[in-house]
Each structure stands twice: as structure tokens, then as C-alpha cells.
N, C-alpha and C positions, 0 to 999 in steps of 0.2 A: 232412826237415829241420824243425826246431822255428821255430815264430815267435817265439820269447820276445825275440828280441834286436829286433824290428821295434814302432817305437813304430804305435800308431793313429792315421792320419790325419786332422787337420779338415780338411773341407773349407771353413770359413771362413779357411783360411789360404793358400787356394790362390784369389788373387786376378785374376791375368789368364788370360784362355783365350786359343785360339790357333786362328784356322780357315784351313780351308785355302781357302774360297773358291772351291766349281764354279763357281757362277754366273758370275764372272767370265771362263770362257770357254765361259759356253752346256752347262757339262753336266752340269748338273741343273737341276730344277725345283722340286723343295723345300726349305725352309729346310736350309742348314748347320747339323751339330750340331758344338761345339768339338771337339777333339781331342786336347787336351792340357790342362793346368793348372799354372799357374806363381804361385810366391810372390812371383816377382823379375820384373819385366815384361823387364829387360834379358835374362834367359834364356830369355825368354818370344821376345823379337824375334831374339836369335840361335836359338832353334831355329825360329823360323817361315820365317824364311829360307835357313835350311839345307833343309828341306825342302817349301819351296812359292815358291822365291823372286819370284815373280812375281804372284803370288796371295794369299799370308797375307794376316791380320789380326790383330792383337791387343787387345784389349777387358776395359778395367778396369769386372770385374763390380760394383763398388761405387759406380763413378763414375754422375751424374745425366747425365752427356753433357757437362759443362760446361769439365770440363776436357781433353778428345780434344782 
């Protein structure tokens, strides 16, 4: 299959990540890496929930903390 029809992804466009949060039930010990990347923070929160409802988190990579 050709990639010609698939544009190049920035990843300066892909603004919220999505973790899934061991820590929060004790199972792991090292930092969470995201797991996903989202332009849309609202599709960011509906697939975090869909798959980690209990646990996700979603974190705008751009924000200083000021606005969470």
C-alpha cells in the first residue's frame, strides 16, 4: 500500500497526551509514559475513559499548570 494519500504528522499539533496511570493502583514504579496524543483534549478525555476509566489522565502539553 502506498503512503502518498497519508499526510506527515506534527507533532506540535498533537496537544494533549493521555496516561493511563499505574501508579494509581500501586503497579508500577516508574514514571508513566503517555499513551496516546490528542489535538482535541475532548477526544483526548473520551478515549481516556474509555480505556482506563478509573485511572487516566489527560495533560495539556503546552499549558504551565496554570490552567488544569
Amino acid at each position: 500500500m502506498s503512503g502518498r494519500l497519508f499526510a506527515v504528522p506534527d507533532p506540535a499539533d498533537y496537544r494533549f497526551a493521555v496516561f493511563c496511570c499505574s501508579f494509581k493502583m500501586d503497579l508500577g514504579s516508574t514514571p508513566d509514559h503517555s499513551m496516546v496524543l490528542f489535538a482535541d483534549r475532548a477526544m483526548a478525555e473520551r478515549y481516556g475513559a474509555w480505556m482506563w476509566p478509573s485511572t487516566y489522565e489527560v495533560i495539556d502539553r503546552l499549558s504551565k499548570g496554570d490552567e488544569q
